[in-house]
N, C-alpha and C positions, 0 to 999 in steps of 0.2 A: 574669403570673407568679403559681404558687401558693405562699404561706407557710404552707404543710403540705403533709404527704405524702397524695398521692391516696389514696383508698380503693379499692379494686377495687369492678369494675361489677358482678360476680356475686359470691357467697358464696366464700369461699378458706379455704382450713384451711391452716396449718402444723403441720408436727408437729416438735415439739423433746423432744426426750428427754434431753437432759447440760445441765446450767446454761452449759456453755461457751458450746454452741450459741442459747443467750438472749444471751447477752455479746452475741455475734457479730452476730445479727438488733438489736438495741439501737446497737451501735456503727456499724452501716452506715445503722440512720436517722439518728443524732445526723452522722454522716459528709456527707449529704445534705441535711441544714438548715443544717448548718455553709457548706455550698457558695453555697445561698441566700444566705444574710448575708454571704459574702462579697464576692458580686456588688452586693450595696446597698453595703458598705462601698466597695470599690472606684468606685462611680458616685460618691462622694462626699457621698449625699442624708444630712441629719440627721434628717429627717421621714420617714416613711412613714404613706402611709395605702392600706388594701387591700380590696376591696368587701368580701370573705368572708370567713373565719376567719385569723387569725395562729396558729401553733401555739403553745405554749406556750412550748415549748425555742427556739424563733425570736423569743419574745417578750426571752428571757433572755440569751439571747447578741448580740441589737441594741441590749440595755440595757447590756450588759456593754462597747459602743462608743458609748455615749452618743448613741444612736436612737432617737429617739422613734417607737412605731409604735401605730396602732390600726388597726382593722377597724369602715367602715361601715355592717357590718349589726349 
């Protein structure tokens, strides 16, 4: 399981033009790490440890349910 959002494989542009539409793109990653963490909270683990990157928002919100997490690289 990744604890961050993939990067695309090739180069990707958005184009956002109205602050709404940043809300919008913003809310639906925070929406999708939220998901994440919900599936650890739910396993019940206190602990996480993850080869690769933790995001940071993923960092924040598994603290915020008293989960300790870090990333082995």
């Amino acid at each position: 399981m990744h604890f961050e959002i993939k990067k695309a494989e090739f180069d990707t542009k958005i184009n956002i033009e109205l602050p709404e539409q940043m809300q919008s793109f913003l809310r639906e990653e925070e929406t999708m790490l939220k998901a994440i963490v919900g599936k650890i909270v739910a396993s019940g683990a206190n602990v996480v440890v993850c080869q690769k990157g933790i995001d940071d928002m993923v960092q924040h919100f598994l603290a915020r349910k008293v989960i300790l997490a870090c990333a082995a690289s």
